[in-house]
Every structure is written in structure tokens, then in C-alpha cells.
MIZA-939083 format. One record per residue: residue in one letter; residue number from 1; z, x, y of N, C-alpha, C in turn. Coordinates in nm, 3 decimals, always signed. Layout:
REC  aa    i      nup    neast   nnorth     caup   caeast  canorth      cup    ceast   cnorth
REC   A  NUM        Z        X        Y        Z        X        Y        Z        X        Y
...
***
This chain:
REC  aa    i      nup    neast   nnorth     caup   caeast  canorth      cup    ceast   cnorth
REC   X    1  +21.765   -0.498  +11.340  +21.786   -0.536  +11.478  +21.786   -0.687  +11.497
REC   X    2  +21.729   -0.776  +11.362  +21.697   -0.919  +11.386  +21.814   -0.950  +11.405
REC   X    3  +21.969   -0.925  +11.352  +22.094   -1.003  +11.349  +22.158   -1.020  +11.493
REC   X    4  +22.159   -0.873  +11.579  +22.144   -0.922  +11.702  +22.099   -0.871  +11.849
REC   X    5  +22.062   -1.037  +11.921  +21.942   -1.073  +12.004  +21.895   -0.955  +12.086
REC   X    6  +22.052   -0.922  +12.119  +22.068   -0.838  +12.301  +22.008   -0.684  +12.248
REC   X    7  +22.069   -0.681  +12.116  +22.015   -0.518  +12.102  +21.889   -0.511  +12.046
REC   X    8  +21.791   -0.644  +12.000  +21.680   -0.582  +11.994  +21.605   -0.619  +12.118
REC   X    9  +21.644   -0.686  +12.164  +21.584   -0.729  +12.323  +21.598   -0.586  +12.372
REC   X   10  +21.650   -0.484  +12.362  +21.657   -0.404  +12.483  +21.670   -0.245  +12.334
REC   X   11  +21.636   -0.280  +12.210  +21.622   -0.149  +12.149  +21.483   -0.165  +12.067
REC   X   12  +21.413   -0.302  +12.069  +21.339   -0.352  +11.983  +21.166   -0.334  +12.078
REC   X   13  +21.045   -0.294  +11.983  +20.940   -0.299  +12.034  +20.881   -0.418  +12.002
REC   X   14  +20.888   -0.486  +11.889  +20.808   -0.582  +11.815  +20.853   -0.730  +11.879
REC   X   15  +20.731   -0.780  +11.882  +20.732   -0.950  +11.912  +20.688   -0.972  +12.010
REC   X   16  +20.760   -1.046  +12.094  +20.739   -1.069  +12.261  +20.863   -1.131  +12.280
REC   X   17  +20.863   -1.152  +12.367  +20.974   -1.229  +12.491  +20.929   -1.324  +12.588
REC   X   18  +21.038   -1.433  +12.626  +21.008   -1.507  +12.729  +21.037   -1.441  +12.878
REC   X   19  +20.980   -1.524  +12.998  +21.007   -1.464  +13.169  +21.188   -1.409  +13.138
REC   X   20  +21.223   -1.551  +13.081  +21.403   -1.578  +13.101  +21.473   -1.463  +13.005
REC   X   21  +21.431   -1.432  +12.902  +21.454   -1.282  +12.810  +21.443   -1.173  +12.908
REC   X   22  +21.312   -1.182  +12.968  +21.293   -1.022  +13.060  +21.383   -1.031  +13.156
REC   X   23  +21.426   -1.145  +13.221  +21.498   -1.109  +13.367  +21.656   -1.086  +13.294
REC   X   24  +21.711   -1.118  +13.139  +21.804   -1.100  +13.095  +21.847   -0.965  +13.113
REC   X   25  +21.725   -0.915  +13.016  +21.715   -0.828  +13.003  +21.728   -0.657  +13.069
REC   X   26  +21.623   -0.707  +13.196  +21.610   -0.586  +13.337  +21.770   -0.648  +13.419
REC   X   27  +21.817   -0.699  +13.384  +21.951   -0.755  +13.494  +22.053   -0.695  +13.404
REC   X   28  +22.086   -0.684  +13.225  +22.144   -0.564  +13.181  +22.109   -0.472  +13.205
REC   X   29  +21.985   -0.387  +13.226  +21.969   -0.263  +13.220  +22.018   -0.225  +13.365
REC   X   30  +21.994   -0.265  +13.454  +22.012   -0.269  +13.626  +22.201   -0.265  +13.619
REC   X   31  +22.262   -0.328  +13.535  +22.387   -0.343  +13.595  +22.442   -0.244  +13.509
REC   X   32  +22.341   -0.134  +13.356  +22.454   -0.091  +13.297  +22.425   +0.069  +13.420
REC   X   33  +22.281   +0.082  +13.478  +22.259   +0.178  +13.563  +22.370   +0.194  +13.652
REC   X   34  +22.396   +0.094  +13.731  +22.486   +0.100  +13.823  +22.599   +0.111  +13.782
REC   X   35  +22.622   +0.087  +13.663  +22.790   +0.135  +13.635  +22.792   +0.260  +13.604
REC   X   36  +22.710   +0.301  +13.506  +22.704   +0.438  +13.498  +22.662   +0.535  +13.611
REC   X   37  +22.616   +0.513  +13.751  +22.586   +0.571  +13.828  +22.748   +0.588  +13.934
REC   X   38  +22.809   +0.479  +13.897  +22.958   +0.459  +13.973  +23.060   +0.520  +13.867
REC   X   39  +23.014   +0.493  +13.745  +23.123   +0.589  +13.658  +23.129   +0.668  +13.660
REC   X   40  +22.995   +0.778  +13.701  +22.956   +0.949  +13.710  +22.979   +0.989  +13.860
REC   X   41  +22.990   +0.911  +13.969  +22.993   +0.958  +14.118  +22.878   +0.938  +14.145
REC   X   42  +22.776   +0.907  +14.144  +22.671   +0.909  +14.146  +22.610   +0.823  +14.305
REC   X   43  +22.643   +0.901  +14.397  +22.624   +0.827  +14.533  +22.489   +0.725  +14.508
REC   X   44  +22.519   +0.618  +14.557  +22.366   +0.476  +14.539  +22.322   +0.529  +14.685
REC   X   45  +22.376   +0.543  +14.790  +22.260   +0.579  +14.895  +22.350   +0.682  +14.964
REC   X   46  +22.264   +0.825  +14.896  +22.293   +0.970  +14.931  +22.263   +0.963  +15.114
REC   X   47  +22.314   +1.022  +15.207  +22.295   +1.087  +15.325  +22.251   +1.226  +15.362
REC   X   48  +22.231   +1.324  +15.179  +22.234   +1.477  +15.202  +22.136   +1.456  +15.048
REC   X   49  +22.090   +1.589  +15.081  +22.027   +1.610  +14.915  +22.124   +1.653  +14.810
REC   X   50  +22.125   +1.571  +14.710  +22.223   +1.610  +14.595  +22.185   +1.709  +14.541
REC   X   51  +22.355   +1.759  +14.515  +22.377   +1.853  +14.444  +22.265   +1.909  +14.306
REC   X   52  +22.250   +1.978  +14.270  +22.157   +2.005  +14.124  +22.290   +1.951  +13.989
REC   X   53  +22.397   +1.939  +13.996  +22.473   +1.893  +13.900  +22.449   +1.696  +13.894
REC   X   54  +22.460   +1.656  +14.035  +22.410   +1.548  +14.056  +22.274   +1.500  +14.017
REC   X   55  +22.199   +1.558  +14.037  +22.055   +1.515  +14.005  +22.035   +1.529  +13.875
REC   X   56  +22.104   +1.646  +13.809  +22.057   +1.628  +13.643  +22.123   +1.503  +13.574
REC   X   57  +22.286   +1.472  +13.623  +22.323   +1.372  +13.575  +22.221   +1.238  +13.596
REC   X   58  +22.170   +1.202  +13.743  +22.121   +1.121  +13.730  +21.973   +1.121  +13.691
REC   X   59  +21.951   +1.242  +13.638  +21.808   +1.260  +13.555  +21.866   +1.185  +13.385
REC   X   60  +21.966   +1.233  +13.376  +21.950   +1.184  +13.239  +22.003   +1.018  +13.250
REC   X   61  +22.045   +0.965  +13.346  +22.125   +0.847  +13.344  +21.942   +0.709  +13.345
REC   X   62  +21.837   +0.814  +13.366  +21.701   +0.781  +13.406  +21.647   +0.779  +13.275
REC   X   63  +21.618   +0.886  +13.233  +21.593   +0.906  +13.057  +21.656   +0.773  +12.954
REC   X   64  +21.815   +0.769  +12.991  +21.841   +0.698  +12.919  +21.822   +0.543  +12.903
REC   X   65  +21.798   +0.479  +13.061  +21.749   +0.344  +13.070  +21.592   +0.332  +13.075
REC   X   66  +21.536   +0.444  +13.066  +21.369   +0.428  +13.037  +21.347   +0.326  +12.896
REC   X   67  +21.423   +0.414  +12.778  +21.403   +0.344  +12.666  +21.386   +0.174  +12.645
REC   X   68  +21.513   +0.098  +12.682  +21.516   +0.013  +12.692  +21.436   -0.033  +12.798
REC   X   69  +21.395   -0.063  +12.935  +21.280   -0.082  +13.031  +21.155   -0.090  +12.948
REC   X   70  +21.164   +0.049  +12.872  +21.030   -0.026  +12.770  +21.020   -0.096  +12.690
REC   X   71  +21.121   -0.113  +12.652  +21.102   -0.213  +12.555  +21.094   -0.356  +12.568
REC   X   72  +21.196   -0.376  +12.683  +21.142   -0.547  +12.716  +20.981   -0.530  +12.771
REC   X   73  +20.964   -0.387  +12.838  +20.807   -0.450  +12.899  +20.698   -0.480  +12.808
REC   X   74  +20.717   -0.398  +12.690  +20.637   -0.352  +12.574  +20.639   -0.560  +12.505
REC   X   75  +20.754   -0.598  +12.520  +20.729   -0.711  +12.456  +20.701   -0.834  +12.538
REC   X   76  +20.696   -0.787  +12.677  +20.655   -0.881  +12.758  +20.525   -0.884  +12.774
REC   X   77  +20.484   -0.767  +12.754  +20.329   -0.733  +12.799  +20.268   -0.828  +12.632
REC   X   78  +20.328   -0.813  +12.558  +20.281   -0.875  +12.434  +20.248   -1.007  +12.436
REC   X   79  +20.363   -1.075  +12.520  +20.380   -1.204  +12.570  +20.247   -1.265  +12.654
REC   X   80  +20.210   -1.175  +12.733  +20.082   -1.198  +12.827  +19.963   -1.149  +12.755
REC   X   81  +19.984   -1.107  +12.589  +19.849   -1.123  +12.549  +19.812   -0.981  +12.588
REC   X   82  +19.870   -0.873  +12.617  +19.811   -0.736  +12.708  +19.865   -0.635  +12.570
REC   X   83  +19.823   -0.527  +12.610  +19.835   -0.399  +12.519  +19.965   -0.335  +12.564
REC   X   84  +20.057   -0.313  +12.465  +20.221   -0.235  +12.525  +20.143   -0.093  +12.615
REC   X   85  +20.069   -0.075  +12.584  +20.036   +0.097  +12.583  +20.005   +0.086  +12.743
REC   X   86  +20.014   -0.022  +12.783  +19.997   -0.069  +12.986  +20.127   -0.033  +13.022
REC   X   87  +20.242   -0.014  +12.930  +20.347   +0.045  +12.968  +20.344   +0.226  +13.023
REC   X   88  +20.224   +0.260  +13.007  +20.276   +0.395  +13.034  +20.246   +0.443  +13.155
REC   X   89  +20.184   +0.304  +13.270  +20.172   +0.359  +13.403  +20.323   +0.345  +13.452
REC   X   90  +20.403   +0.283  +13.371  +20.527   +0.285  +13.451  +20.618   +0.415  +13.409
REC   X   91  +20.591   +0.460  +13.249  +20.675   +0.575  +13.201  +20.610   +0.693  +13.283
REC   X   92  +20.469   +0.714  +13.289  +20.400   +0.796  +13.359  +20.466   +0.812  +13.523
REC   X   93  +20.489   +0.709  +13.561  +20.540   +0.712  +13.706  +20.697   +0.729  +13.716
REC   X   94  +20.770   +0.692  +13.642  +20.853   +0.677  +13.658  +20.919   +0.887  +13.658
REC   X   95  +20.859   +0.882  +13.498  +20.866   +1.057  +13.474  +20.855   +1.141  +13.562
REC   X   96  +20.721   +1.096  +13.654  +20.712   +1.218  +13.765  +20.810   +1.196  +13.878
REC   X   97  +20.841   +1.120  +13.943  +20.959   +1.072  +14.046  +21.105   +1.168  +13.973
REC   X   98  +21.109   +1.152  +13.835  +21.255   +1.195  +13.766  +21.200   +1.310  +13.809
REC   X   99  +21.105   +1.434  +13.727  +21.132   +1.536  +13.769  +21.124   +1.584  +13.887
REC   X  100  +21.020   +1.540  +13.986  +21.015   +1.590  +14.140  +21.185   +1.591  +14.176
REC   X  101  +21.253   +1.454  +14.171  +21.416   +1.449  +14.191  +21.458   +1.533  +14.130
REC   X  102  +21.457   +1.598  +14.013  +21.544   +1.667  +13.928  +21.530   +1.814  +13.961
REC   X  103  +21.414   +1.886  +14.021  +21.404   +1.982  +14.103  +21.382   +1.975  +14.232
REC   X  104  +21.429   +1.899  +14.284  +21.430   +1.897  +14.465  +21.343   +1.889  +14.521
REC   X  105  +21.223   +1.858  +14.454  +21.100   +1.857  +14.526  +21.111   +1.700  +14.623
REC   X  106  +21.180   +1.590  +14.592  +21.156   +1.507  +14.680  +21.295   +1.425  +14.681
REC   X  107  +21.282   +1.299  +14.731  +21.497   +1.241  +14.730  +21.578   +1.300  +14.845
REC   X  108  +21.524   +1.397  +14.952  +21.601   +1.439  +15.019  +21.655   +1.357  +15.146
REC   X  109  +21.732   +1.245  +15.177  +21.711   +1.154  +15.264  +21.643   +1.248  +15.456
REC   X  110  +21.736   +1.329  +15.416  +21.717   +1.402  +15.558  +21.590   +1.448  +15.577
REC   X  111  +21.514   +1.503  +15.459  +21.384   +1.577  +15.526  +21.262   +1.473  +15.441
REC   X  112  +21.241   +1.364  +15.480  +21.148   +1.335  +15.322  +21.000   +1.385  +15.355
REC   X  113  +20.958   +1.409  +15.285  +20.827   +1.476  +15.275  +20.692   +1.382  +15.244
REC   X  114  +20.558   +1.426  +15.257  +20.446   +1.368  +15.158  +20.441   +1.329  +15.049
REC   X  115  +20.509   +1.401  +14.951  +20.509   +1.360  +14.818  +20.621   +1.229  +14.800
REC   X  116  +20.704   +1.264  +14.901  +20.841   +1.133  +14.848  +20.716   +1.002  +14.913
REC   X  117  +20.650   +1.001  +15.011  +20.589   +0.871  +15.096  +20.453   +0.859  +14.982
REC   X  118  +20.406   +0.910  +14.907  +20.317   +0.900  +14.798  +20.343   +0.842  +14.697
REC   X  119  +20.442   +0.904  +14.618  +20.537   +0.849  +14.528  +20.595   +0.702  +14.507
REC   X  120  +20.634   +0.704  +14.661  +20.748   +0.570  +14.703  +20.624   +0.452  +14.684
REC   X  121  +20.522   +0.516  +14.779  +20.393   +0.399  +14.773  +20.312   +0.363  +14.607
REC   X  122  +20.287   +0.487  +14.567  +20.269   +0.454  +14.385  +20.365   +0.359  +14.300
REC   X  123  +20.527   +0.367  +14.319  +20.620   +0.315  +14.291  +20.646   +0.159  +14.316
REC   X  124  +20.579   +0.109  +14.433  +20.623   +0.041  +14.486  +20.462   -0.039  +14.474
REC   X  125  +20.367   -0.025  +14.452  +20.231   -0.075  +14.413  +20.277   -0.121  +14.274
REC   X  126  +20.276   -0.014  +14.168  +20.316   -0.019  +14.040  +20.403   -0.127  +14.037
REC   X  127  +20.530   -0.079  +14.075  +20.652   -0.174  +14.034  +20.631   -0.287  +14.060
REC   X  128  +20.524   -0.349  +14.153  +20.483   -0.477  +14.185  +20.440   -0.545  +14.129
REC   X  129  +20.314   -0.464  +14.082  +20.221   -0.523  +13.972  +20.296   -0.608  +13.880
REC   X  130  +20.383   -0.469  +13.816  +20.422   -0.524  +13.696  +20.560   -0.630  +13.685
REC   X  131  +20.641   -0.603  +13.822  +20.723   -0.722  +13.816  +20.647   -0.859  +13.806
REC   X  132  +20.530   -0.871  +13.894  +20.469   -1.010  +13.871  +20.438   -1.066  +13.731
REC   X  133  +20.350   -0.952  +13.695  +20.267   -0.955  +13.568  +20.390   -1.000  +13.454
REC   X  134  +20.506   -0.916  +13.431  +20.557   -0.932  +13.431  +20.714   -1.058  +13.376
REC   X  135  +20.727   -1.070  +13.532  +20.851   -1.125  +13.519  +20.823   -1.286  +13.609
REC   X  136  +20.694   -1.309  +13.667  +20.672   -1.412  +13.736  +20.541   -1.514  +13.628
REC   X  137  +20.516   -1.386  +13.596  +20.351   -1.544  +13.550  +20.401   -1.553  +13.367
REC   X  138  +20.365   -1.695  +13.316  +20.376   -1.738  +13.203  +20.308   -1.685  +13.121
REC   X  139  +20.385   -1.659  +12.988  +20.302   -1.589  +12.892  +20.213   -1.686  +12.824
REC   X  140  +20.125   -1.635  +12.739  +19.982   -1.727  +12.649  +20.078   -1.785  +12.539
REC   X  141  +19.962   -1.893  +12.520  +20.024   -1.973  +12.400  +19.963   -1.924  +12.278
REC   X  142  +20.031   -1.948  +12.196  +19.950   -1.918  +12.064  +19.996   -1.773  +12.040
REC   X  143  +19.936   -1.723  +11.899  +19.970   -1.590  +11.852  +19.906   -1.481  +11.960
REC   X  144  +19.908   -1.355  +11.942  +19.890   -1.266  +12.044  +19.764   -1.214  +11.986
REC   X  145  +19.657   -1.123  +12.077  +19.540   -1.047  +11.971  +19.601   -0.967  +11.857
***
């Protein structure tokens, strides 16, 4: 993967990364989502609850950019001196949102429920954290523990 950058940046666990690597990085994964969400039909802001053909597609279109998401975080978190394995409040969260969506339990714009306003708030705590942690504060100098 050392020969090249982009694919171990986004297939690679080992090392770390700089802020300017991660925002490379989450700004490929973000734009290959959205193409693939526009290449599949994949409505960006549904008005109805999707279809079950819809939701599995975009269950797996979820699966498939998890991988990479972890991996820049896994080497960012390295960067800040932290344990990758802090990655799994986001796989953990992220997983349950996929399946609740992937069986209709929540995503429905028209009726949203408790669990979607739970979720959204876990999501949105989480996703905070770790954008800061992240993608805003400087990593340590020197080798890592």
C-alpha cells in the first residue's frame, strides 16, 4: 500500500496522518458517497420512507464507506496519541442507525419517531466529538505510545 498515498490513506490502518490527510481524506469518502448515492437513485433528501430495495442499496453503499472512515480515523486517532479501538463508538453507532434504516425502524421523514430523535442526538454528540478530536486539534509530537 506504501507505493500509493490515496489508497493507503483510505485502505491502510498503520501510522498516522496529518489534520490536512484527514480532511483529504473524509472529503474523498463524502464525494465518492454522493456519487454513488446519485449513480444508484438514491434520493439525498427522501420526502417518503424508502422503498426496502432502496434502503438495502443504501445499506450497503454504508458498509462500504465504513471501511475506509476507519481507517483515516484509526490513523488519526494514532496521530493524537489515542487508541484506534476509540474508533468503535463510531462503527458501533454508525451500525445501529444502518440497521434501524435498513429495516424501517427509523429514516421515515414523515413519521419520525423516538428512536430516530435518540439516534440523531447520539450521532450528532459522537460525530462531534470526533470531528474535533479529530479533524480540528493538532496531533502530538514525537513517536506515538
Amino acid at each position: 500500500l506504501g507505493e500509493f498515498p490515496m489508497v493507503n490513506l483510505l485502505l491502510g490502518f498503520e501510522g498516522r496522518i496529518s489534520r490536512t490527510q484527514f480532511w483529504i481524506g473524509l472529503g474523498v469518502i463524502v464525494a465518492a458517497e454522493l456519487i454513488l448515492m446519485w449513480l444508484l437513485g438514491i434520493p439525498f433528501l427522501p420526502t417518503v420512507m424508502k422503498d426496502v430495495s432502496v434502503r438495502v442499496i443504501e445499506f450497503a453503499i454504508q458498509v462500504v464507506v465504513l471501511y475506509p472512515t476507519v481507517a483515516i480515523a484509526v490513523k488519526r486517532l494514532h496521530d493524537r496519541d489515542k487508541p484506534g479501538i476509540y474508533v468503535l463508538w463510531l462503527v458501533g453507532l454508525t451500525a445501529i442507525i444502518a440497521f434501524t434504516n435498513l429495516f424501517g425502524l427509523t429514516d421515515d421523514p414523515r413519521n419520525p419517531g423516538w428512536l430516530d430523535f435518540v439516534l440523531g442526538f447520539c450521532a450528532a454528540v459522537i460525530g462531534l466529538a470526533f470531528l474535533v478530536e479529530l479533524g480540528f486539534r493538532r496531533g502530538t509530537a514525537g513517536d506515538n505510545r
